[in-house]
MDTraj code that builds the backbone (N, CA, C; nanometers):
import mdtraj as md
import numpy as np

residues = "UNK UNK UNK UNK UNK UNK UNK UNK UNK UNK UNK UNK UNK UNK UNK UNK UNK UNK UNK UNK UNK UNK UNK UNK UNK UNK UNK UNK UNK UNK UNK UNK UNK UNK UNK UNK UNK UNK UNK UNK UNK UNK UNK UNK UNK UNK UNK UNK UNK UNK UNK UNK UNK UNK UNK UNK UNK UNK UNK UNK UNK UNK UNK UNK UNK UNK UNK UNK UNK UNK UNK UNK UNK UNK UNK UNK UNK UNK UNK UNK UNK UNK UNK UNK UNK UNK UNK UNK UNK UNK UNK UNK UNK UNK UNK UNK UNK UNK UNK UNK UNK UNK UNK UNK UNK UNK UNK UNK UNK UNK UNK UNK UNK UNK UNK UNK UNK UNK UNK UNK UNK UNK UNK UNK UNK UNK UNK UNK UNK UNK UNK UNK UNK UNK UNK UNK UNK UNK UNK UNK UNK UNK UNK UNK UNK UNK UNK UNK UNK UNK UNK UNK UNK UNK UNK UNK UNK UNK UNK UNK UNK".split()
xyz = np.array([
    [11.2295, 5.3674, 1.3135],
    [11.1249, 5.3224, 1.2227],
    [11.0154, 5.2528, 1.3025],
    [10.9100, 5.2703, 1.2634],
    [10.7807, 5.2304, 1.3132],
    [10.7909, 5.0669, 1.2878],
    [10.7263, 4.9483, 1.3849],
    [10.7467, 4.8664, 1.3376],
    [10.5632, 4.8132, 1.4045],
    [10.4623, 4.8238, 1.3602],
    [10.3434, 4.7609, 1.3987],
    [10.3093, 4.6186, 1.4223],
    [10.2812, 4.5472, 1.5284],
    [10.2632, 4.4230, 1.5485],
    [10.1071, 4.3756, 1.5511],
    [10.0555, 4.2901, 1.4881],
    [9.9455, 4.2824, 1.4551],
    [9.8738, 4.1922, 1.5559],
    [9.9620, 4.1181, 1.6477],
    [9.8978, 4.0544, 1.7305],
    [9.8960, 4.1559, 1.8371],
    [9.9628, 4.2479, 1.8781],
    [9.9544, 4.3578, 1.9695],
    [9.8557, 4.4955, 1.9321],
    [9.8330, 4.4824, 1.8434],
    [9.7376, 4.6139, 1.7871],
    [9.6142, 4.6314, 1.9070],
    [9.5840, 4.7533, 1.9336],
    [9.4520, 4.8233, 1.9737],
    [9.3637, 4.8545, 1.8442],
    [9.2456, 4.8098, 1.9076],
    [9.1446, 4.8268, 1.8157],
    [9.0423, 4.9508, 1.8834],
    [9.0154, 5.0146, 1.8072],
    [8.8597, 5.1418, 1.8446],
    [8.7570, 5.0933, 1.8451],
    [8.6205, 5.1705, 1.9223],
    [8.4984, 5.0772, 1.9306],
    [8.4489, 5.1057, 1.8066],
    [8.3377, 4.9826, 1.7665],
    [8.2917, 4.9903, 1.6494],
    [8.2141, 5.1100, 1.6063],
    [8.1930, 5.1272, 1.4656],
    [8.1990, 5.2901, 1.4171],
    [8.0184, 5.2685, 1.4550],
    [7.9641, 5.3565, 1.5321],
    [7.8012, 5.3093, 1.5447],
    [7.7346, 5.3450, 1.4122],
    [7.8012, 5.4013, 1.3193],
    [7.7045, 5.4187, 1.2115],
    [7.6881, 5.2635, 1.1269],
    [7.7861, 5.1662, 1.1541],
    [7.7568, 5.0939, 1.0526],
    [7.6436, 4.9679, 1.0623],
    [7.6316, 4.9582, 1.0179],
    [7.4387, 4.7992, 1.0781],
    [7.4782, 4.7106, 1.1443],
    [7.3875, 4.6325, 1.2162],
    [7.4342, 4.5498, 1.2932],
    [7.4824, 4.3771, 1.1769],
    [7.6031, 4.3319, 1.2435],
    [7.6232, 4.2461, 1.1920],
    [7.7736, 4.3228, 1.0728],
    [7.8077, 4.4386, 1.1105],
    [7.9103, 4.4273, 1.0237],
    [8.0092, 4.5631, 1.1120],
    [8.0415, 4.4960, 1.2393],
    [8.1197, 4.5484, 1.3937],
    [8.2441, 4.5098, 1.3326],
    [8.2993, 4.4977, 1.2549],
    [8.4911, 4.4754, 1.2331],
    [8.5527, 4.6234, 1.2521],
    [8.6439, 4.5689, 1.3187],
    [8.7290, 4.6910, 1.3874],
    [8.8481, 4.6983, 1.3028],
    [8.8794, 4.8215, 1.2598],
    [9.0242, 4.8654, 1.1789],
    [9.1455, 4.9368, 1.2785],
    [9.2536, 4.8539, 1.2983],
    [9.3474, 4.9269, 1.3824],
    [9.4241, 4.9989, 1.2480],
    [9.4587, 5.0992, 1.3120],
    [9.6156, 5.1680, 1.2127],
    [9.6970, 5.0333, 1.2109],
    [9.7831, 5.0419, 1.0307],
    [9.8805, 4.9223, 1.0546],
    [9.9263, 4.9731, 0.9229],
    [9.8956, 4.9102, 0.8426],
    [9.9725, 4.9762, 0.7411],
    [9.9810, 5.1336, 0.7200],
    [9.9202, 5.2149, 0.6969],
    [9.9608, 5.3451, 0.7663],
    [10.0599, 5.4251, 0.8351],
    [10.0483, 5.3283, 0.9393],
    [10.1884, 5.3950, 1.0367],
    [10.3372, 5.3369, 0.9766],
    [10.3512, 5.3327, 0.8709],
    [10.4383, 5.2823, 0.7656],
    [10.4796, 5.3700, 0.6527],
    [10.3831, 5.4074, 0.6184],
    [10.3466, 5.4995, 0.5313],
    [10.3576, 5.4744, 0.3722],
    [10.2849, 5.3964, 0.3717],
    [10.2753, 5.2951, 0.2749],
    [10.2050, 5.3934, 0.1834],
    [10.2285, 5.3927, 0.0533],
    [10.1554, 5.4941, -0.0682],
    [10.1013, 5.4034, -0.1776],
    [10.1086, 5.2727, -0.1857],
    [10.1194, 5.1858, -0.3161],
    [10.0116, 5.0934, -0.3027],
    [10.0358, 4.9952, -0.2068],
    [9.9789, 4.9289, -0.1036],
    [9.9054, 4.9846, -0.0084],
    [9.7528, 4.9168, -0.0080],
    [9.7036, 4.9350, 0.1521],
    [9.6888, 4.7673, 0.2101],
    [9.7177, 4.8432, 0.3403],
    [9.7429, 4.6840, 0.4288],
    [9.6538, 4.7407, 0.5804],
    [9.5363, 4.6787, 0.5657],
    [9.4498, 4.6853, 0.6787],
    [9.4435, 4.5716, 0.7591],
    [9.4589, 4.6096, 0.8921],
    [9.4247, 4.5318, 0.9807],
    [9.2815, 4.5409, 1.0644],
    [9.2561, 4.3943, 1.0715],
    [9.0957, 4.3979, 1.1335],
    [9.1031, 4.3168, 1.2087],
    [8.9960, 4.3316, 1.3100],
    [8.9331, 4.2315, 1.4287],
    [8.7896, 4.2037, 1.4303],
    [8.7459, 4.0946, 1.3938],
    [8.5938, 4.0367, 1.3484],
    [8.5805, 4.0137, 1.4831],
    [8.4609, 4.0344, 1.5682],
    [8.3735, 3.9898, 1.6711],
    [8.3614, 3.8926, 1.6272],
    [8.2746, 3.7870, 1.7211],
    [8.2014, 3.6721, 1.6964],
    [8.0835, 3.7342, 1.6479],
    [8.0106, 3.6711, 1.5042],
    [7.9191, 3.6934, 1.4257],
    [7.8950, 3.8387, 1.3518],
    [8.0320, 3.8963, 1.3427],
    [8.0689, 4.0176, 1.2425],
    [8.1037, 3.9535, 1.1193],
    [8.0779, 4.0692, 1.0390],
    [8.1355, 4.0492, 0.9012],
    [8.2685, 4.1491, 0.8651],
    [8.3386, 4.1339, 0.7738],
    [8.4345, 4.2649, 0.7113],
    [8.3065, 4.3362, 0.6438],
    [8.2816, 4.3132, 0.5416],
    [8.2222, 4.3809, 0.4255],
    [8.1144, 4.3508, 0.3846],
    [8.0147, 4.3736, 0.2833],
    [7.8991, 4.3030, 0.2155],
    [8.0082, 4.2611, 0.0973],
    [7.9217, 4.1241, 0.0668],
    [8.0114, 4.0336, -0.0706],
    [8.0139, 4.1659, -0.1493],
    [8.1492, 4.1605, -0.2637],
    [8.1819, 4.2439, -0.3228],
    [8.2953, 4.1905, -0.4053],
    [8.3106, 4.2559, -0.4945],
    [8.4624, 4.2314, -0.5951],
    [8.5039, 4.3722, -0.6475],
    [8.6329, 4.3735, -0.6769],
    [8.6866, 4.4893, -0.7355],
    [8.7582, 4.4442, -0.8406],
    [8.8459, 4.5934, -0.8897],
    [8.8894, 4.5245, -1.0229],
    [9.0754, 4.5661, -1.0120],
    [9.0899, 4.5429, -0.8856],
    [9.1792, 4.5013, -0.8606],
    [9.2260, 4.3892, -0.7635],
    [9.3604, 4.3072, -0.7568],
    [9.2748, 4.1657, -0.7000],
    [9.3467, 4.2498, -0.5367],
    [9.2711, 4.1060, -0.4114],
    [9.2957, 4.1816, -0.2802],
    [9.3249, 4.0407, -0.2255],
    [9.4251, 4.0673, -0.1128],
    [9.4529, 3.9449, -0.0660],
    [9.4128, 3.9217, 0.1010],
    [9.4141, 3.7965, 0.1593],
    [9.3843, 3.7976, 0.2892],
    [9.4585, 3.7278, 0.3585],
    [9.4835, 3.7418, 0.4892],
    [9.6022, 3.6509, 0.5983],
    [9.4913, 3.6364, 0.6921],
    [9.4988, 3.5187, 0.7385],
    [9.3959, 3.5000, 0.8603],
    [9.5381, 3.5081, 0.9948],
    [9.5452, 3.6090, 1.0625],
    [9.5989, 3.6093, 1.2031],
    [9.6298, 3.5036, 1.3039],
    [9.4374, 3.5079, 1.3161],
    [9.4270, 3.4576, 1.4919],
    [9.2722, 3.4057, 1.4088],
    [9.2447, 3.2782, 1.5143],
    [9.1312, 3.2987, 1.4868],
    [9.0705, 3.2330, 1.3489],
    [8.8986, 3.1982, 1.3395],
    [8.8625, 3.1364, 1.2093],
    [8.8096, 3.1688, 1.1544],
    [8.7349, 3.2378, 1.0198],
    [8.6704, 3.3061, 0.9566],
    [8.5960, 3.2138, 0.8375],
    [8.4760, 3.2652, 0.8016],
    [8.4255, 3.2256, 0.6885],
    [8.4451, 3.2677, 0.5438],
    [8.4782, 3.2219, 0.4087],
    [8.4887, 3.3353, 0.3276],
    [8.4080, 3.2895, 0.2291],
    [8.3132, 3.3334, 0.1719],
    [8.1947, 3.3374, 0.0928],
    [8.2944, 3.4074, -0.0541],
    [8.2916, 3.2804, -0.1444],
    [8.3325, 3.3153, -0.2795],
    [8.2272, 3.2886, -0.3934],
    [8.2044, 3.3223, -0.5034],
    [8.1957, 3.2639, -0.5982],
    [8.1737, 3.1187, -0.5887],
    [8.2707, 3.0385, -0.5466],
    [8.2188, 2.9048, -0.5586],
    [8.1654, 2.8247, -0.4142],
    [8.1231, 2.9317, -0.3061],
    [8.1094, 2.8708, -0.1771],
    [8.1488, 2.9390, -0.0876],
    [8.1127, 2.8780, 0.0185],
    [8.1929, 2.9530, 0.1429],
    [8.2091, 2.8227, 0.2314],
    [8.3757, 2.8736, 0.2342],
    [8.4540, 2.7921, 0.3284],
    [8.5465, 2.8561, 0.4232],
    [8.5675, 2.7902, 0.5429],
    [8.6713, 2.8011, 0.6539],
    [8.7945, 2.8781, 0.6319],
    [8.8210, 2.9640, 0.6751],
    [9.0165, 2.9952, 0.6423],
    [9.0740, 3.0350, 0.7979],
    [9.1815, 2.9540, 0.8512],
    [9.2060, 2.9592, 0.9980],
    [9.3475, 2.9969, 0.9914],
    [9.3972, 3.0169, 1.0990],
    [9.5199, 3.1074, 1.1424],
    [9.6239, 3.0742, 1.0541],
    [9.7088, 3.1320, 0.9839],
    [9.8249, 3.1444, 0.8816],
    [9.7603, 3.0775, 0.7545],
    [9.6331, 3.1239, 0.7229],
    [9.5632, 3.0464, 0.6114],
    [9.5821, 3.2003, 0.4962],
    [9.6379, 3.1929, 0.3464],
    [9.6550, 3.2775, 0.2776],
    [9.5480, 3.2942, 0.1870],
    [9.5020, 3.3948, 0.0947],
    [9.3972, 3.3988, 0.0415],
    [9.4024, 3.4771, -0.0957],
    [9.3831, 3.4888, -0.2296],
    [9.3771, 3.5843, -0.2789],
    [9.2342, 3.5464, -0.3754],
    [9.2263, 3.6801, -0.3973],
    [9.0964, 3.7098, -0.4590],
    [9.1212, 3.8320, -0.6233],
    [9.1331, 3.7300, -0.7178],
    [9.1486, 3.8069, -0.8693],
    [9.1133, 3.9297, -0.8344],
    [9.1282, 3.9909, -0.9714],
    [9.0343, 4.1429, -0.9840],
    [8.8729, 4.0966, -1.0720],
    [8.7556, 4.1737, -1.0725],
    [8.6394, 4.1239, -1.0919],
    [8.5979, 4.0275, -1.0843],
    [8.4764, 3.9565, -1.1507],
    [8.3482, 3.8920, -1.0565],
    [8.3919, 3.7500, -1.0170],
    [8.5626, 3.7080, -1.0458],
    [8.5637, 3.5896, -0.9719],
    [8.6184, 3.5937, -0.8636],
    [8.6662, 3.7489, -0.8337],
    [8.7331, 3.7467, -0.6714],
    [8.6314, 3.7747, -0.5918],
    [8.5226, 3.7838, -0.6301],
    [8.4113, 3.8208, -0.5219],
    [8.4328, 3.7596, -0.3841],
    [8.3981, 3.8577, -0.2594],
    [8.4195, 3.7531, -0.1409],
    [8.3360, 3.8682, -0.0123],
    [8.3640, 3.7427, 0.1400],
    [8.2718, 3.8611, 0.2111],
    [8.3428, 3.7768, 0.3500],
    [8.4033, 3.7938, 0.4432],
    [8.4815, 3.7585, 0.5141],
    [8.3743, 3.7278, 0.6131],
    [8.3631, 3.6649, 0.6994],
    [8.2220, 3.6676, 0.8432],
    [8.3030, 3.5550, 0.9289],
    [8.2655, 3.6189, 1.0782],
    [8.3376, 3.5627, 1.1397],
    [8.2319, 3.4712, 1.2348],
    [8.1913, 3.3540, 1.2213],
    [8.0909, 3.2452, 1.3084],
    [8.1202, 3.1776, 1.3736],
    [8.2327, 3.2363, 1.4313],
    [8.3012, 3.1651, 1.5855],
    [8.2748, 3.2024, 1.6944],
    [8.3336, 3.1290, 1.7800],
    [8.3143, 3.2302, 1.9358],
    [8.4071, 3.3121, 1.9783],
    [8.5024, 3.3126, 1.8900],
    [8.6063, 3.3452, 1.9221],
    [8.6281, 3.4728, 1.8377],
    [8.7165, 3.6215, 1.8802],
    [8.7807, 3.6854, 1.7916],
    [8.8558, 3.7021, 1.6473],
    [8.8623, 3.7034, 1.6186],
    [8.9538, 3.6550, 1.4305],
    [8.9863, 3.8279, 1.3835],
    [9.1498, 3.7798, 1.3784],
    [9.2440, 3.9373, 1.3126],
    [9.2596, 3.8626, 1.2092],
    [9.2462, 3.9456, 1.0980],
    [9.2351, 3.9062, 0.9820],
    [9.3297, 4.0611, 0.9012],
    [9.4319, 4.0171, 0.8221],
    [9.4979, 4.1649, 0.6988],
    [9.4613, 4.1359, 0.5891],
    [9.4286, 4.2284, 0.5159],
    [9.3804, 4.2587, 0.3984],
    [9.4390, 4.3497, 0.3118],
    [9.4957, 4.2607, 0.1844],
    [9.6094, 4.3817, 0.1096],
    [9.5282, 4.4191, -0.0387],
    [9.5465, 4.5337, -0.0882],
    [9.5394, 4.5556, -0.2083],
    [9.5985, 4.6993, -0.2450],
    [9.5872, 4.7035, -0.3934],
    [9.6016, 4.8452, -0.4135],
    [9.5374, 4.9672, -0.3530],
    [9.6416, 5.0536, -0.3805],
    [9.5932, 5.1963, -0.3035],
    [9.5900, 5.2979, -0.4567],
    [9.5454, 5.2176, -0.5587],
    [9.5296, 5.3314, -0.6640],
    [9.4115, 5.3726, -0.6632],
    [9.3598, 5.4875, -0.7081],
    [9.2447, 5.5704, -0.7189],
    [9.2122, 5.6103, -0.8791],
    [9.1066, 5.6452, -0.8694],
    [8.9825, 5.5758, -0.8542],
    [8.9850, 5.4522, -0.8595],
    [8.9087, 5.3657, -0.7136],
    [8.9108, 5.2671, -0.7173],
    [8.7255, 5.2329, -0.7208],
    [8.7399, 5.0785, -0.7658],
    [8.5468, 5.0654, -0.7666],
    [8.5265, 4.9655, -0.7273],
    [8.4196, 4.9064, -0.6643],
    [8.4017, 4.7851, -0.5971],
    [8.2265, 4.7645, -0.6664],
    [8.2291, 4.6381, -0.6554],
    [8.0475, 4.6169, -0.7200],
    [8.0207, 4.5372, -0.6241],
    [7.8973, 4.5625, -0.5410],
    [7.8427, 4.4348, -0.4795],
    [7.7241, 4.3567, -0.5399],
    [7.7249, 4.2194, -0.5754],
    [7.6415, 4.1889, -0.6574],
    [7.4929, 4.1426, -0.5789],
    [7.4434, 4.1414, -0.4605],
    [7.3786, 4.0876, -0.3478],
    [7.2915, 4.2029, -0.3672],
    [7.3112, 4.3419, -0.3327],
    [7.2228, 4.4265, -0.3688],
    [7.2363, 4.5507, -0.4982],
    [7.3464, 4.5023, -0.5719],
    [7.2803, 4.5516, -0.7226],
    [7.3951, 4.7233, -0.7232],
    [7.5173, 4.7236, -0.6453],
    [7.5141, 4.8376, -0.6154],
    [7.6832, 4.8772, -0.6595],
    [7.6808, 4.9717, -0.6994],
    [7.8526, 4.9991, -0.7488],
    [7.9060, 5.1132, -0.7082],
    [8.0541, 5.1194, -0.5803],
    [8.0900, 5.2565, -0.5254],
    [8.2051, 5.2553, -0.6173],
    [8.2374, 5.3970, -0.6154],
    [8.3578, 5.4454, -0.6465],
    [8.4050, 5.5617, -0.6087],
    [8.5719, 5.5361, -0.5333],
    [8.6437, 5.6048, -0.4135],
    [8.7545, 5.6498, -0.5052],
    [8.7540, 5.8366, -0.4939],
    [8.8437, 5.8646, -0.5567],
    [8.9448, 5.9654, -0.4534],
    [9.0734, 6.0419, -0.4726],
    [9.1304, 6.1042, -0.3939],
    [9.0198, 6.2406, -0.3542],
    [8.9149, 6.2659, -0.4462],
    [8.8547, 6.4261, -0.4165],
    [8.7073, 6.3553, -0.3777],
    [8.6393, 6.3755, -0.2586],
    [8.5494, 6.2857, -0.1870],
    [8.4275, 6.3692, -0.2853],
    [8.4579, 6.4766, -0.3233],
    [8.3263, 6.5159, -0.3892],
    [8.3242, 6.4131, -0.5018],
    [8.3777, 6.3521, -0.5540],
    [8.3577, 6.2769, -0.6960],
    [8.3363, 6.1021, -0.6497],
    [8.2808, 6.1096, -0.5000],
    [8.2680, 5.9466, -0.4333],
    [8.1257, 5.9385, -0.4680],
    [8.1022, 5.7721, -0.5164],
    [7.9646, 5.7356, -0.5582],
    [7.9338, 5.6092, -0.5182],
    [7.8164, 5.6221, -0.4625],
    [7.7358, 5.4617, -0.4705],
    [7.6288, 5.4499, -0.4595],
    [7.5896, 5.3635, -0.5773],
    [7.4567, 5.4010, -0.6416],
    [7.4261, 5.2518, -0.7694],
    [7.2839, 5.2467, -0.7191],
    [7.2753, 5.0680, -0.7984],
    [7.2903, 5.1122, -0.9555],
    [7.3104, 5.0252, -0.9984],
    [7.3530, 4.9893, -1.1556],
    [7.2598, 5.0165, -1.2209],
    [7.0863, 4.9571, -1.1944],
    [7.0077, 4.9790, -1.3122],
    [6.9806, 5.1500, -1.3182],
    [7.0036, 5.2128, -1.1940],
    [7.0027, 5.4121, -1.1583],
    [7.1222, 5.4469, -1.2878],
    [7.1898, 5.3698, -1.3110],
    [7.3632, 5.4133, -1.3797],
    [7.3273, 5.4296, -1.5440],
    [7.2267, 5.3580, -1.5738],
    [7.2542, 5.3322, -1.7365],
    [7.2299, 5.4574, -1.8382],
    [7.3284, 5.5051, -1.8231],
    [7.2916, 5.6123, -1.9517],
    [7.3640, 5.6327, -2.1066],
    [7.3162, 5.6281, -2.1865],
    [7.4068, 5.6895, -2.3063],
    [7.5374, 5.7413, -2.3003],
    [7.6468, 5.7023, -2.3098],
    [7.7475, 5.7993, -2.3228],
    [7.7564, 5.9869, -2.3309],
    [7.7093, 5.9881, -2.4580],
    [7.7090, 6.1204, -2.4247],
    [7.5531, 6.1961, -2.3973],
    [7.4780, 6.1248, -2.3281],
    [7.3636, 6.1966, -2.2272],
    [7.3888, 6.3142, -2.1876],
    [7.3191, 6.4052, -2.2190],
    [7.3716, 6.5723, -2.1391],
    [7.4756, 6.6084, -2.1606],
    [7.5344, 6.5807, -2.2446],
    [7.6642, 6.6662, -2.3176],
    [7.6003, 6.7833, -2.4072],
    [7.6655, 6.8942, -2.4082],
    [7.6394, 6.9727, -2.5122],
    [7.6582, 6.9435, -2.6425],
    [7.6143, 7.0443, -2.7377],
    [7.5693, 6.9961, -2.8896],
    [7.7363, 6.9651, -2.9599],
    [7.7548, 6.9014, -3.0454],
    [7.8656, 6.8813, -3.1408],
    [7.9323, 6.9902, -3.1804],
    [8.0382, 7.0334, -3.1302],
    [8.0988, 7.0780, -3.1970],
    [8.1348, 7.1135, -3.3479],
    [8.1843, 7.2326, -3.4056],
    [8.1449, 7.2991, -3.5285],
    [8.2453, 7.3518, -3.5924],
    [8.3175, 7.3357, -3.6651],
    [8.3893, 7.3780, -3.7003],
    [8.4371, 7.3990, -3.8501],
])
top = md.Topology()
chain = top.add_chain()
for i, resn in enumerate(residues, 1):
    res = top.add_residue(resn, chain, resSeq=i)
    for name in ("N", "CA", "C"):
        top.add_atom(name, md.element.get_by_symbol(name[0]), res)
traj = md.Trajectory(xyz[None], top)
């Protein structure tokens, strides 16, 4: 059996597509487990990386701080969370959060939540709502006020019978 150590993990170089200021590195970890229920990501924040843009989902997600000190921007603030510091974050707009790392130092940080699909995340900073399903053709993200339509908008006529 596979047994992954999180203080031993290799990390890949950062993905160049993503902007500067959000370099967090994802090692395989939960994965090599083969976890179907649960996802359990492991990360490594540079000094002055972020995980994510603030965001909430509507399922809740939890955090372990590793190594290392991180910032976490909630709803009510942003404060400190340092090595064996636990974290959870509800499902919607009160788990909102955005991990950033303003040390000099490295910070491994795991991150658990569900692995159900369709899953959706809203970021409220720029107005914007994805949603990740198993068939990538049906993946979206796209701001909210673009979203508002009638229910049945472009549906065909009523049925007759």
């Amino acid at each position: 059996m596979s047994r992954p150590n999180a203080l031993d993990a290799q990390f890949p170089d950062p993905d160049p597509d993503d902007p500067e200021g959000y370099g967090a590195r994802e090692a395989p970890y939960g994965k090599q487990l083969g976890g179907e229920e649960l996802t359990v990501r492991l990360y490594m924040l540079p000094p002055g990386q972020a995980l994510c843009p603030y965001h909430y989902e509507y399922v809740e997600e939890w955090l372990i701080v590793m190594t290392g000190e991180v910032q976490v921007r909630t709803p009510t603030g942003t404060q400190p969370a340092h090595a064996g510091d636990l974290l959870r974050f509800p499902k919607g707009p009160d788990g909102a959060h955005k991990v950033i790392n303003q040390s000099d130092e490295p910070a491994r940080i795991v991150m658990f939540s569900s692995n159900a699909t369709p899953a959706v995340a809203v970021y409220p900073d720029s107005d914007k709502v994805g949603v990740w399903t198993d068939n990538g053709q049906d993946e979206f993200m796209f701001r909210r006020p673009d979203a508002k339509v009638a229910y049945f908008d472009g549906e065909l006529e009523a049925p007759t019978g």
